[in-house]
N, C-alpha and C positions, 0 to 999 in steps of 0.2 A: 767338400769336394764330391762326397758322393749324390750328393743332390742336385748338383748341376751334372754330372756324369748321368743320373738316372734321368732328367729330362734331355740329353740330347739325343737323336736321332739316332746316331750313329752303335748305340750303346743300348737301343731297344731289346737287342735278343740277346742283354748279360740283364734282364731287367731281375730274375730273383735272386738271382748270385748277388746283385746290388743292393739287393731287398736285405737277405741274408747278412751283410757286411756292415749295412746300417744297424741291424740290429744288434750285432755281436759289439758294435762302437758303442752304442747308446748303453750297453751292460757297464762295457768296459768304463764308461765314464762316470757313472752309477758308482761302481765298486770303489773309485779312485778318490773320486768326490767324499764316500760314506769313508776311506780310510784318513781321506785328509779332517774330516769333521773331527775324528776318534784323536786324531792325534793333536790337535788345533785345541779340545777338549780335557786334554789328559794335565794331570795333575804334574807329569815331569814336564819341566821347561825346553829339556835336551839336555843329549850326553853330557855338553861341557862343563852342566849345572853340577852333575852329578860326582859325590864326592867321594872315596871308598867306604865310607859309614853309611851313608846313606843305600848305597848298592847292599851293605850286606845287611842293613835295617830291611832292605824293598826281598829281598831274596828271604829275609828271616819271616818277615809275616805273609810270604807268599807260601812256605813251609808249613809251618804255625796253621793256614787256612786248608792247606791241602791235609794235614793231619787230623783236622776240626771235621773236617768233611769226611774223613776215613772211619773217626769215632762216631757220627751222627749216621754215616750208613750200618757201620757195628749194631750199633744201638738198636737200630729199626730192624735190623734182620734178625735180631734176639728175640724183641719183641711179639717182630710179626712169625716167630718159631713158638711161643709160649700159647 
């Protein structure tokens, strides 16, 4: 729509507001695209898959990783202290 709007006549002098509108669309559809890949991609199937073990397994090693990752900064700030 905006490409027939930027070539008609009548709509010449909205031409960078047009400009402007194309581009914020082409982001926007970028962004939607790259979240539908992630999700298209992901290892859960969807909620209805999901079982309550499995939620508090996905929750337990997403813990587990954020802990891993609080000792391996520990670790390096000790280090890079000595």
């Amino acid at each position: 729509m905006l490409l027939l709007t930027e070539r008609l006549p009548y709509f010449v002098h909205l031409q960078s507001q047009i400009s402007d509108l194309k581009s914020l669309a082409e982001s926007a559809s970028r962004q939607v695209l790259a979240w539908a890949d992630s999700l298209q991609n992901s290892p859960v199937r969807g909620q209805r898959y999901l079982s309550e073990h499995t939620r508090q397994r996905d929750q337990q090693d997403r813990r587990a990783a954020a802990f891993w990752g609080q000792l391996e900064a520990e670790h390096r700030r000790r280090f890079a202290g000595e």
